[in-house]
C-alpha positions in Angstrom: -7.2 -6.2 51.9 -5.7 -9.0 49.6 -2.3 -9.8 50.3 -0.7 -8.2 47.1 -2.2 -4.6 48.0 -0.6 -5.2 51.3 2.7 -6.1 50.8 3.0 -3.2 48.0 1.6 -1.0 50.8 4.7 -2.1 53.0 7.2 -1.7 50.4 6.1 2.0 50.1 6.3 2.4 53.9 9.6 0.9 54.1 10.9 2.7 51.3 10.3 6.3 53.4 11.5 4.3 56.5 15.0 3.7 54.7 15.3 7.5 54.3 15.1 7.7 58.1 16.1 4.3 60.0 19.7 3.6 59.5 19.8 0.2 56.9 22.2 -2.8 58.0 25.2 -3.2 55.2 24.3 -6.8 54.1 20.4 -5.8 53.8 21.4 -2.9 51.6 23.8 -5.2 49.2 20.5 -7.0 49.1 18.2 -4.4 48.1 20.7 -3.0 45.8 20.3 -5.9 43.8 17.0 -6.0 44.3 17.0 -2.6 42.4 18.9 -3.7 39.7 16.8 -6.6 38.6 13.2 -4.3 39.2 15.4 -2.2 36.7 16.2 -4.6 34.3 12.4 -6.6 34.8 10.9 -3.0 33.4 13.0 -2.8 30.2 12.5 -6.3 29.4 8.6 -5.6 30.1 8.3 -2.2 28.0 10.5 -3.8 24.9 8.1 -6.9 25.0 4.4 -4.4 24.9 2.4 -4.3 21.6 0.7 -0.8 23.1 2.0 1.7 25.7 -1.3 1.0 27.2 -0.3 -2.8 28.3 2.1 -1.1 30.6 -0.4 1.7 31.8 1.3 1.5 35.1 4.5 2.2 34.3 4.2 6.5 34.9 3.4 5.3 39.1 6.2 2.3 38.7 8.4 5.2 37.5 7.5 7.5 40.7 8.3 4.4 42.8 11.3 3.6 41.7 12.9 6.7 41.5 11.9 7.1 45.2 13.5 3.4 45.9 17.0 4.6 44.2 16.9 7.8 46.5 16.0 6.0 49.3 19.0 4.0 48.7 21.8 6.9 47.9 20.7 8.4 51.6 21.3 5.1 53.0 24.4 4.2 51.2 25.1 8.0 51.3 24.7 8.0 55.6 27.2 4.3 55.7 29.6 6.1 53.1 29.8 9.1 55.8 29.5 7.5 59.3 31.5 4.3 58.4 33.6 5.1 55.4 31.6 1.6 54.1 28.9 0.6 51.7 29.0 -2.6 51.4 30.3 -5.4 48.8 28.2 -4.2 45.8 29.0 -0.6 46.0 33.0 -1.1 46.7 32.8 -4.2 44.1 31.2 -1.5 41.2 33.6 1.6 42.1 37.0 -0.9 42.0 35.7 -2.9 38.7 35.1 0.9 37.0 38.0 2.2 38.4 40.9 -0.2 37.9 42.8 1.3 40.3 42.5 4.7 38.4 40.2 7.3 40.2 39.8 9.6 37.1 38.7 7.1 35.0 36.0 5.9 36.8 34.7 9.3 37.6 34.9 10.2 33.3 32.9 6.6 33.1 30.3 8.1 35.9 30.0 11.3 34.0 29.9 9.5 30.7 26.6 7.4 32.3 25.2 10.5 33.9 25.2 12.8 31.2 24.2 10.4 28.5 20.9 9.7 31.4 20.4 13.2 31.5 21.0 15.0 28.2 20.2 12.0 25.4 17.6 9.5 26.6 15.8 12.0 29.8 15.7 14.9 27.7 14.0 13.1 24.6 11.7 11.3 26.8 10.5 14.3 28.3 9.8 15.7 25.1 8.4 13.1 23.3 6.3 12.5 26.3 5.1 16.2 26.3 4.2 16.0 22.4 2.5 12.5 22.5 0.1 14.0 25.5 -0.3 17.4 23.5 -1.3 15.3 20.4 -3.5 12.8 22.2 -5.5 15.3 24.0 -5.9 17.4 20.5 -7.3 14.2 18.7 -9.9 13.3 21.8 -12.7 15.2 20.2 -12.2 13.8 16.1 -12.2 10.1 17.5 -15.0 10.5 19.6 -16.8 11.9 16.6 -15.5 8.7 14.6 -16.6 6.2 17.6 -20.2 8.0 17.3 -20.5 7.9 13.6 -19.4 4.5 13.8 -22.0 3.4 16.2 -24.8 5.6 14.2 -23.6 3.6 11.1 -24.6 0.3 12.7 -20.7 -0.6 12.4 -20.3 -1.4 15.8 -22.4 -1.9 19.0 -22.7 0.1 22.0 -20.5 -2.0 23.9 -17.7 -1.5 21.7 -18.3 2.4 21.4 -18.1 2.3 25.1 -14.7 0.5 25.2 -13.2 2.6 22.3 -13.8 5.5 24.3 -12.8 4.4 27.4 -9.7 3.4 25.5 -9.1 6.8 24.3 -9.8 8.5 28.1 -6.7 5.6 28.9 -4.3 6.8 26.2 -5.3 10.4 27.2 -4.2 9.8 31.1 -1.5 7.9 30.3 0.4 10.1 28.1 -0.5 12.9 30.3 0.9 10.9 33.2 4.4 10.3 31.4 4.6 13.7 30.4 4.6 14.3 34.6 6.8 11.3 35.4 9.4 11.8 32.9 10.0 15.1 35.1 10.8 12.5 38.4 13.6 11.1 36.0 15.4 14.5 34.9 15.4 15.2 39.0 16.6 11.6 39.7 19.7 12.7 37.7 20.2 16.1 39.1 20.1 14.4 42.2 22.6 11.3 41.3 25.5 14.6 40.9 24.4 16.1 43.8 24.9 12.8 46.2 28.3 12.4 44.0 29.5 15.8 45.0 28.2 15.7 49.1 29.9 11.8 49.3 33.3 12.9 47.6 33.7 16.7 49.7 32.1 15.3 52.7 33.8 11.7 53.0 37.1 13.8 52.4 36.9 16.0 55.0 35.5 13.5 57.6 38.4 10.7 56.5 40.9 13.4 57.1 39.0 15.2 60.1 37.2 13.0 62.2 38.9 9.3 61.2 42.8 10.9 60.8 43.4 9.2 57.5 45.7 10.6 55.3 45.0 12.2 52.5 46.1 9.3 50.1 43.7 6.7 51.8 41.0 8.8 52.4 41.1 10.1 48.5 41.3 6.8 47.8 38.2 4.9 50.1 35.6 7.8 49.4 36.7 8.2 45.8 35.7 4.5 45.1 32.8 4.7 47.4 31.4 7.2 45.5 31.8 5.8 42.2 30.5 2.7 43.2 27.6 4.3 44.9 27.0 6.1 41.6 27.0 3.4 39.2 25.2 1.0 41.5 22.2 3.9 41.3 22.7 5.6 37.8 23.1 2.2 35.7 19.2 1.0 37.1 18.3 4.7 36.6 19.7 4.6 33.2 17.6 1.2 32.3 14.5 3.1 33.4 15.3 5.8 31.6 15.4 3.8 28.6 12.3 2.1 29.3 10.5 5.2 29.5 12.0 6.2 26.3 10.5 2.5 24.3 7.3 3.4 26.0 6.6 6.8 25.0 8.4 6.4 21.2 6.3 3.1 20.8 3.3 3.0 17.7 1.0 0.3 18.3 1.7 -3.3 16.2 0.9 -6.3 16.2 4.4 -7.6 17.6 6.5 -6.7 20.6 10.0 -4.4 19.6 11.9 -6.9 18.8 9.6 -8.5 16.4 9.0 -5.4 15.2 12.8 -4.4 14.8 13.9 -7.7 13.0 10.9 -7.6 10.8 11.5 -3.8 9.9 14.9 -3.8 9.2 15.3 -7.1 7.4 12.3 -6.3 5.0 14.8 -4.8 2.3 18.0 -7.5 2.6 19.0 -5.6 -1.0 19.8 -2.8 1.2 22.5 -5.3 2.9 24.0 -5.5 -0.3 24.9 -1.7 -0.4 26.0 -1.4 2.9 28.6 -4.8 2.7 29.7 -3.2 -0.6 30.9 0.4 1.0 32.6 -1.3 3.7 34.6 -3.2 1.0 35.7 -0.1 -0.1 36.5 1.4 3.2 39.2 -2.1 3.2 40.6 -1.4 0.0 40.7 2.1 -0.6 41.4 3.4 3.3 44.0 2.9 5.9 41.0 1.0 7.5 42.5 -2.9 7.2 41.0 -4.9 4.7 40.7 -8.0 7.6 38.5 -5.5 9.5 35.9 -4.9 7.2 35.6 -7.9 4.9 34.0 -10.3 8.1 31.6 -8.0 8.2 31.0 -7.6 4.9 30.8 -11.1 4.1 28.7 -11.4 7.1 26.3 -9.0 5.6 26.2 -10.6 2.1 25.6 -14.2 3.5 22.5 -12.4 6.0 21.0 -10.6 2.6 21.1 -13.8 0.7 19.4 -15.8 3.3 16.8 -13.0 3.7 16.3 -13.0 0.7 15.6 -16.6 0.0 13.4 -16.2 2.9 11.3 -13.6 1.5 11.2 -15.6 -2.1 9.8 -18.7 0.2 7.0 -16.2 2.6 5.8 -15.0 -0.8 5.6 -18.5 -2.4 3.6 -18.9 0.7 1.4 -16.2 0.5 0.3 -17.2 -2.9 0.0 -20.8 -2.1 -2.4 -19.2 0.8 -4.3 -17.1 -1.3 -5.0 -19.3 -4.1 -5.9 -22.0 -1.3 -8.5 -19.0 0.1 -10.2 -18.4 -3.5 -10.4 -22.0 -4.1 -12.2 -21.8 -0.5 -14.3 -19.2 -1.5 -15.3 -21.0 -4.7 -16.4 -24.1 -2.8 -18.5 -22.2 -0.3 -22.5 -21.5 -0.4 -22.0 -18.2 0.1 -19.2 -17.4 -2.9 -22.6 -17.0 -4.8 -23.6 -14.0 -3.6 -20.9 -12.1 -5.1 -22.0 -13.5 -8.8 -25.1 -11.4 -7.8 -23.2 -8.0 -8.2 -24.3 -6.3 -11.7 -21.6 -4.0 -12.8 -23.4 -0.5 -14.1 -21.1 -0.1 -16.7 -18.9 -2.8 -18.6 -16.5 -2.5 -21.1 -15.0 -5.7 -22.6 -13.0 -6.2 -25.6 -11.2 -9.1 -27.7 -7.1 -9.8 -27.0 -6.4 -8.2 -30.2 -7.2 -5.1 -28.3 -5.6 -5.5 -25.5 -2.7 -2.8 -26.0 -5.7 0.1 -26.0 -5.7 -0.7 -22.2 -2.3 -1.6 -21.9 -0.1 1.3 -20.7 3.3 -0.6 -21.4 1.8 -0.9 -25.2 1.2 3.0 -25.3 -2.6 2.5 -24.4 -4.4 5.2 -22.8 -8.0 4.0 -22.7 -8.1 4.4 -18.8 -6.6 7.9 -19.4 -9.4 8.3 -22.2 -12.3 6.9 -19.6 -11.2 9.2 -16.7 -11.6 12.0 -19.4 -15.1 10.5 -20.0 -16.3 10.8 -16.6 -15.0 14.7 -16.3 -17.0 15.3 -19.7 -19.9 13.7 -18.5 -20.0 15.2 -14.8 -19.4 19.2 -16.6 -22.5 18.4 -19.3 -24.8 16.2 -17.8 -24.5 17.4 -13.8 -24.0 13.6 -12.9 -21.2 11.6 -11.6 -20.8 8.4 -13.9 -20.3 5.3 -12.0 -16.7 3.4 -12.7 -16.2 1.5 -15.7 -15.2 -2.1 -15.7 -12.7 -2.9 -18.5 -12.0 -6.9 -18.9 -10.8 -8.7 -21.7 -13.2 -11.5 -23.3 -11.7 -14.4 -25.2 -15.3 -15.2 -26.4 -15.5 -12.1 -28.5 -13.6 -11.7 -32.2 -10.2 -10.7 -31.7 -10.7 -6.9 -32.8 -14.4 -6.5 -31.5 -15.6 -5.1 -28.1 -19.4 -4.3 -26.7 -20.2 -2.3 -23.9 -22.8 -3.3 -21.1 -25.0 -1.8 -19.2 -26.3 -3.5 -15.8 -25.0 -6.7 -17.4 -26.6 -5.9 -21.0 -25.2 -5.8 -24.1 -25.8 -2.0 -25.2 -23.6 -1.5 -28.3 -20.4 -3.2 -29.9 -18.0 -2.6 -32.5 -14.6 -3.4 -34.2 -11.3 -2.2 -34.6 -8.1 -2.0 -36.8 -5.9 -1.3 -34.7 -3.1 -0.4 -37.1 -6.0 2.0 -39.4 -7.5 5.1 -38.8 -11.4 5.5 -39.6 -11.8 7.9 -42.0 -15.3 9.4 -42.6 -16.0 11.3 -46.2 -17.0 14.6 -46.1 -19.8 14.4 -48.6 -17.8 13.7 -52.1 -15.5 11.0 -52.0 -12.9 10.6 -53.2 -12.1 7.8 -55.4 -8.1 7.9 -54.5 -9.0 7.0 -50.8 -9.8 3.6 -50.6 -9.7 1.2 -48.0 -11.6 -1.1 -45.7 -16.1 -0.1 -45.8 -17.4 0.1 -42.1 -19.9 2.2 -40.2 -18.8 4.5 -37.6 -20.2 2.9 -34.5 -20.6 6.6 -32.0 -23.3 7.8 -34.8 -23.9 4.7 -37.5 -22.0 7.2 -40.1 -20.4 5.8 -43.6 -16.7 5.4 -43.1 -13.4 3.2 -44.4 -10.3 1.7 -42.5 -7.6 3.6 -43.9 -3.9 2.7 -42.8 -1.2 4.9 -42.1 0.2 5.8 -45.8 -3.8 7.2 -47.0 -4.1 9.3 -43.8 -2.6 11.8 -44.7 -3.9 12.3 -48.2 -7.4 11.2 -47.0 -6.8 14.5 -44.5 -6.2 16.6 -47.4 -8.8 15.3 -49.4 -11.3 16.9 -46.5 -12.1 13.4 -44.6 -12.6 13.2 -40.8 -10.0 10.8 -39.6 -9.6 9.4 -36.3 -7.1 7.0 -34.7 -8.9 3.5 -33.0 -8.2 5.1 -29.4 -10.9 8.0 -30.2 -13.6 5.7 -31.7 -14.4 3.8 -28.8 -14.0 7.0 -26.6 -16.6 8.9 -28.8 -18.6 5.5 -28.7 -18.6 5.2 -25.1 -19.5 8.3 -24.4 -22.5 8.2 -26.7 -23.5 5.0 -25.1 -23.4 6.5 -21.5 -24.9 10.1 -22.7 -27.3 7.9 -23.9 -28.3 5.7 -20.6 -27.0 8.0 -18.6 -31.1 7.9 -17.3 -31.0 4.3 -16.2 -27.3 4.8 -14.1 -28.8 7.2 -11.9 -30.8 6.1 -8.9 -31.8 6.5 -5.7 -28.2 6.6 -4.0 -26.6 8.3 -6.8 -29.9 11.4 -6.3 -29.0 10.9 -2.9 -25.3 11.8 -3.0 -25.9 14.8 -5.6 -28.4 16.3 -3.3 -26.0 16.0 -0.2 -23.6 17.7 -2.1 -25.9 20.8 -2.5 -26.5 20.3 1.1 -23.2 21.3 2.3 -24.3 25.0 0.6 -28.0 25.1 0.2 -29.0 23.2 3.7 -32.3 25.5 4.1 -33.6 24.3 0.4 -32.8 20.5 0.6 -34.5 20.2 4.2 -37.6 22.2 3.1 -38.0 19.8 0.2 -36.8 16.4 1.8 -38.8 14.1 2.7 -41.6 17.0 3.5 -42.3 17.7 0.2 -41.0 15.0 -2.3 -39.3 11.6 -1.5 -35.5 10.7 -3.1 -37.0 8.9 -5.2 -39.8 11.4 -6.8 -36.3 13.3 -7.4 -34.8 10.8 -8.7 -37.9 10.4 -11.3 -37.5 13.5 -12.5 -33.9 13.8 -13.1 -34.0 10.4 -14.4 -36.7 12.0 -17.3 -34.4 15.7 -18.0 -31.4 13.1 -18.7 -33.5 10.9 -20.6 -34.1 13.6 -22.8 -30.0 14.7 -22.7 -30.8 18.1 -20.7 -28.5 18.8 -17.9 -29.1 18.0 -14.3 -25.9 20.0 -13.4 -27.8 23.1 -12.1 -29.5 20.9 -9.3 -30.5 24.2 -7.2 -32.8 25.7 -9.7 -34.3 22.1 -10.0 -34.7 21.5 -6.2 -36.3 25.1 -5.8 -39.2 24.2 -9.0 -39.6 20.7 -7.0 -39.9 22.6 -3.4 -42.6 25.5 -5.5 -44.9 22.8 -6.9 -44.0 19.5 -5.1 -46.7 20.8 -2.9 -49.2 20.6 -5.7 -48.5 17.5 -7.6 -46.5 14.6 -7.3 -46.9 13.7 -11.1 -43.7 13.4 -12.2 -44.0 13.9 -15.9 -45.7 17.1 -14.7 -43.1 18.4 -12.5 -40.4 17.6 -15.1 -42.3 19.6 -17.0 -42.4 22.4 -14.5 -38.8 22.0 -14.4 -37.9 22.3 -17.9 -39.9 25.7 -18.0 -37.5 26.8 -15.0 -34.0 25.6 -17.0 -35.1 27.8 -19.9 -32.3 29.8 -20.3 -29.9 26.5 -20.2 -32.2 24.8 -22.6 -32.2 27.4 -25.3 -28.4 27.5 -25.2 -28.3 23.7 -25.5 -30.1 24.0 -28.5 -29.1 27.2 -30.4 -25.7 28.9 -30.7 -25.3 32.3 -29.2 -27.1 35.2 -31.1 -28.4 32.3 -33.8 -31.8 31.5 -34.6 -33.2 28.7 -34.2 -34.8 25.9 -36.9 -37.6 24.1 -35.5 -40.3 22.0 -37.0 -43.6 23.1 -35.4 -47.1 21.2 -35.1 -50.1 22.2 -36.8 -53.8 22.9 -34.4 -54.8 19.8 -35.9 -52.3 17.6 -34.6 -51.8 19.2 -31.0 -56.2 19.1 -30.7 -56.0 15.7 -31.6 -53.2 14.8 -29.3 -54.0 16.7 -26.0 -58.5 15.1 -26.9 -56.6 11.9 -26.2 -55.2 12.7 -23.3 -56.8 10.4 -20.3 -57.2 10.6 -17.1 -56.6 8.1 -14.0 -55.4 7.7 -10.3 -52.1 7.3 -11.4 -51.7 9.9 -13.6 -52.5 11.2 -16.9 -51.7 9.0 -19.8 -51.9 9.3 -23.9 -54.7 7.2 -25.5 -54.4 7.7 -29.7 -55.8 5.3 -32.2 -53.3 3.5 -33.7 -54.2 5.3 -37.3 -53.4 8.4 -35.8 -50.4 7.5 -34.1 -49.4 5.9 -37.6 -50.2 9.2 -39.4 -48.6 11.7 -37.0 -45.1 9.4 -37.2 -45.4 9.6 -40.8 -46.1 13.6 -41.1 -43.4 14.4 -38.3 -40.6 11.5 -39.7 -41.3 13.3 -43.6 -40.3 16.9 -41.8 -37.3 15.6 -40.0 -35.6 14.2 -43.4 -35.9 17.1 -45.4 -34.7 19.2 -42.2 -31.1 16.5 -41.9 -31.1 16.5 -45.5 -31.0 20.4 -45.3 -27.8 20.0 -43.2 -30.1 21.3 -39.6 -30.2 19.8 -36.4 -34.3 19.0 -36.6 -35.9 20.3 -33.2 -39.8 20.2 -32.5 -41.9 22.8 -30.7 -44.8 22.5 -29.8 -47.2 24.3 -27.2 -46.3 23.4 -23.3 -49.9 21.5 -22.8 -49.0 18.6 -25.1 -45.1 18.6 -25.0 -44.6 15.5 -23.0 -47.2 13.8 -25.3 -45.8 14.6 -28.5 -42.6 12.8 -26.9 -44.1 10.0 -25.3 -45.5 9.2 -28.7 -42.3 9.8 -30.4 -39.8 8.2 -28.4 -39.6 4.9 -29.5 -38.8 6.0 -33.1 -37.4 9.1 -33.1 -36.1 8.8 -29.5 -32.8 11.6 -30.6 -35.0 14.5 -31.9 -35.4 17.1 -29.4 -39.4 18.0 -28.5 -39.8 21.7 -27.2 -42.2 23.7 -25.6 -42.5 27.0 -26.1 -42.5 28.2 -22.7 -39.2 26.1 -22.7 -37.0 29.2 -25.2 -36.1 32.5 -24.2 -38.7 35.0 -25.4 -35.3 37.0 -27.0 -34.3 33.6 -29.5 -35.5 34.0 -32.9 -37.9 30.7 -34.4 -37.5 29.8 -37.5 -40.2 27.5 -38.8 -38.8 24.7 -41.7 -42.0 22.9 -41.6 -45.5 22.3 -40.2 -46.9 18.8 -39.4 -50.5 18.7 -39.8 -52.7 16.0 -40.4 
């Protein structure tokens, strides 16, 4: 046994020996200081811990000294009673308290006592009790978080091991404190106890068995007692509050002090405030004014240098941080971040800064969030965050929007105009500033604030600068919406239908079809603008013929017959027919005997004379449908569908090719024309 066990395994022994072996006067002076300074060592220890678990013994230290101070009341106690003496320390602590006045140093002894017992013993107990109930209760959500941690490849299995072994600590300790705070709430039952046997009984022997007289023997036991009291209660009192810091402390990165000063000095305006009222309390209250300006002048001159203090910490920081770009600059690896590719990027020149400037009255990010909401309800997908940035290089009023780092679109501005698109006729009254509408490549003027309102009247469509580049934007994504959406974005819609549809998403994935044969087919309904947001129909056609095929222009196709319903009412109003442009035998024979065949798939193979023709036939039809004032739409049979829009795509890549299998047996067709060869 090492030397430290032992001599702690003496102390203990001798501690149960003092209840029992009679201890010599100037040994117990001795170990009564002793006391004291193991009292005052544990404060000073708990104030100075980051954790409560750097002081993990303290619940045992607790159960020791507790036993210590009793061990001492029963021997001061037994030389109070048999010799009407406890030595220098106790008689030295009851005369200082006293004065020479009994009562008063018993109110003081009460005072100590009941503060102990009701304030600091009482809220330790229960803060103890909730701290072990609250630990306990989190065990099983942290071990959870140390496991998905450590199935995340965030940490190692050495550290989950440690993190949990750290949680078992907290988990004993607090449920040790919440049993030792009970050895301090019987410590001070038992201080009033020893009070009340030393006064009665050192009365009654003085008078009885040592024939003092009543004055004297009031008077030795009465001081005795106090001093015995405070010799015990004021260590017990500095445990008390020890126990208190430990089982009230939250974990930081400083010890209390630190923590204090830093805390409380954080706001020195508050300083201000406080130094002001107590100015008033001078002036305006019996309360003299040369007891509260000191302080208040005190108070002012701490603010101020807090203040400056603060000012010269956040100089600092700055200096630091600028220092730590600079850093990063210089360093091989600041490169890698100049790989990241935004997915969407919106920059604009300084003359339109206040769109994104909320102290100007801009609302674009307000506008943007909108987006996002309009896109998620039409589409079914979530559109990745926007980057906004200003760019000196661009013309003051212009802006472009990106997409993975490429220039998609861009357009200008008037700020101080409103676009205003004709309705047809125009009218010769409105005049203003020629531009396109950049959302749909529309005829339209700049007209400023005084033509508004007679352009309005006059029947023209206008629209402020804010709702221009909204419209635009949200074109642009509607539009590319295809190319934002891969493998982790598939992945996070089809865990979300995994929290209700767990049976269909692990029967599909990865048995049937991969993420990313999902994601192909998605990728192709949004390329044509049809609606991913029913993703449970489209998982169930990919589970039914994922089994057959892993062609994915096939199984979109499969897919498109299954969102019939949604498709007809994307395309025709409620109880309205619909206008379609259909294609003659001709055309759909010669298409679908071009048709080729390969490992990879099947693939279109047309003569460039008939792909000429067939643009020509099909382009004629859609003009005299928009002329018409109709949406054009193009059926065709399900066979050639995705042919017909292969070979359409690059030129008329905005007119919507149909199958028929695609519609609702109940809508009406309308045929406007027939393209034949």
């Amino acid at each position: 046994m090492k030397i430290k066990d032992l001599l702690v395994l003496i102390g203990i022994i001798g501690i149960v020996l003092m209840m029992i072996v009679p201890v010599p006067i100037p040994l117990l002076d001795f170990l009564l200081i002793i006391n004291i300074s193991i009292a005052l060592m544990i404060i000073l220890v708990a104030m100075n811990t980051k954790e409560a678990l750097q002081f993990s013994i303290f619940p045992s230290l607790l159960l020791i000294t507790t036993l210590f101070r009793l061990a001492l009341n029963v021997s001061t106690t037994r030389n109070i009673l048999s010799h009407a003496e406890a030595g220098d320390v106790v008689r030295t602590f009851g005369s200082f308290v006293a004065q020479g006045n009994i009562v008063v140093g018993f109110v003081v002894f009460l005072i100590l006592v009941l503060v102990q017992f009701i304030v600091i013993t009482k809220g330790s107990e229960r803060v103890a009790e909730v701290a072990a109930r609250f630990t306990l209760d989190a065990m099983p959500g942290k071990q959870m978080s140390i496991d998905a941690d450590l199935n995340a490849g965030l940490i190692n299995e050495v550290q989950a091991r440690e993190r949990r072994q750290k949680i078992e600590r907290e988990a004993d300790f607090y449920g040790a404190m919440d049993g030792a705070s009970k050895f301090v709430k019987g410590d001070a039952i038992a201080g009033i106890i020893i009070l009340v046997i030393n006064l009665i009984g050192g009365f009654i022997i003085g008078m009885t068995m040592k024939g003092m007289p009543f004055s004297q023997a009031l008077e030795t036991f009465s001081i005795l007692t106090i001093g015995d009291g405070l010799v015990s209660q004021i260590p017990a009192l500095l445990i008390s509050t020890a126990a208190g810091i430990i089982v009230t402390r939250a974990s930081s990165e400083g010890n209390l002090g630190h923590d204090i000063t830093k805390q409380l000095t954080a706001q020195p305006k508050l300083l201000y405030i406080v130094a002001g009222t107590l100015m008033v309390l001078g002036i305006f209250t019996p309360i003299h004014w040369f007891t509260t300006f000191p302080i208040a002048g005190l108070l002012i001159f701490a603010a101020f240098r807090m203040q400056k203090n603060l000012e010269r910490e956040a100089i600092k920081e700055e200096q630091l941080v600028e220092e730590q770009q600079i850093e990063e600059v210089r360093s091989p690896e600041s490169v890698i971040s100049l790989l990241q590719v935004d997915p969407i990027e919106f920059e604009f020149g300084y003359g339109l800064i206040p769109l994104a400037d909320t102290q100007q009255g801009g609302d674009l990010l307000d506008r943007i969030i909108l987006i996002r909401r309009q896109c998620a309800l039409e589409l079914g997908v979530v559109v990745p965050v926007i980057r906004i940035r200003d760019n000196i290089q661009l013309r003051p009023n212009e802006y472009i929007i990106k997409i993975k780092g490429n220039t998609v679109a861009r357009g200008e501005l008037l700020l101080n105009h409103y676009l205003a698109m004709s309705p047809g006729i125009d009218d010769d009254s409105i005049a203003g500033i020629e531009t396109t509408e950049p959302a749909f490549g529309l005829p339209a003027i700049w007209i400023d604030e005084v033509t508004k309102e007679r352009a309005e009247l006059s029947g023209y469509t206008v629209v402020d600068p804010p709702s221009v580049v909204a419209t635009h934007l949200t074109e642009i994504i509607k539009k590319h919406t295809h190319e934002l959406l891969g493998r982790q974005e598939t992945k996070a819609l089809i865990e979300n239908v995994r929290e209700s549809y767990p049976a269909l998403v692990d029967d599909l994935i990865p048995s049937v079809l991969s993420v990313g044969d999902v994601q192909k087919v998605l990728a192709k309904l949004l390329r044509e603008k049809i609606s991913v947001r029913d993703l449970v129909t489209i998982l169930e056609t990919l589970a039914d013929y994922g089994t057959y095929t892993k062609d994915p222009e096939i199984l979109t196709e499969y897919v498109r017959q299954s969102l019939s319903r949604q498709i007809t009412q994307q395309f025709t109003s409620l109880g309205d027919s619909l206008k379609v442009i259909t294609v003659g035998p001709s055309v759909e024979k010669k298409i679908a005997d071009s048709v080729q065949q390969s490992d990879q798939g099947s693939y279109l193979a047309l003569d460039p004379s008939s792909s000429q023709i067939i643009y020509h036939r099909v382009s004629e039809q859609v003009t005299k449908l928009i002329q018409s004032g109709q949406q054009p739409v193009i059926l065709t049979s399900p066979t050639i569908r995705m042919y017909l829009r292969q070979l359409l795509e690059r030129t008329l890549q905005d007119i919507p090719v149909l199958s028929y299998s695609e519609l609702e047996p109940s809508v009406e067709i309308q045929s406007m024309g027939v393209v034949n060869l």
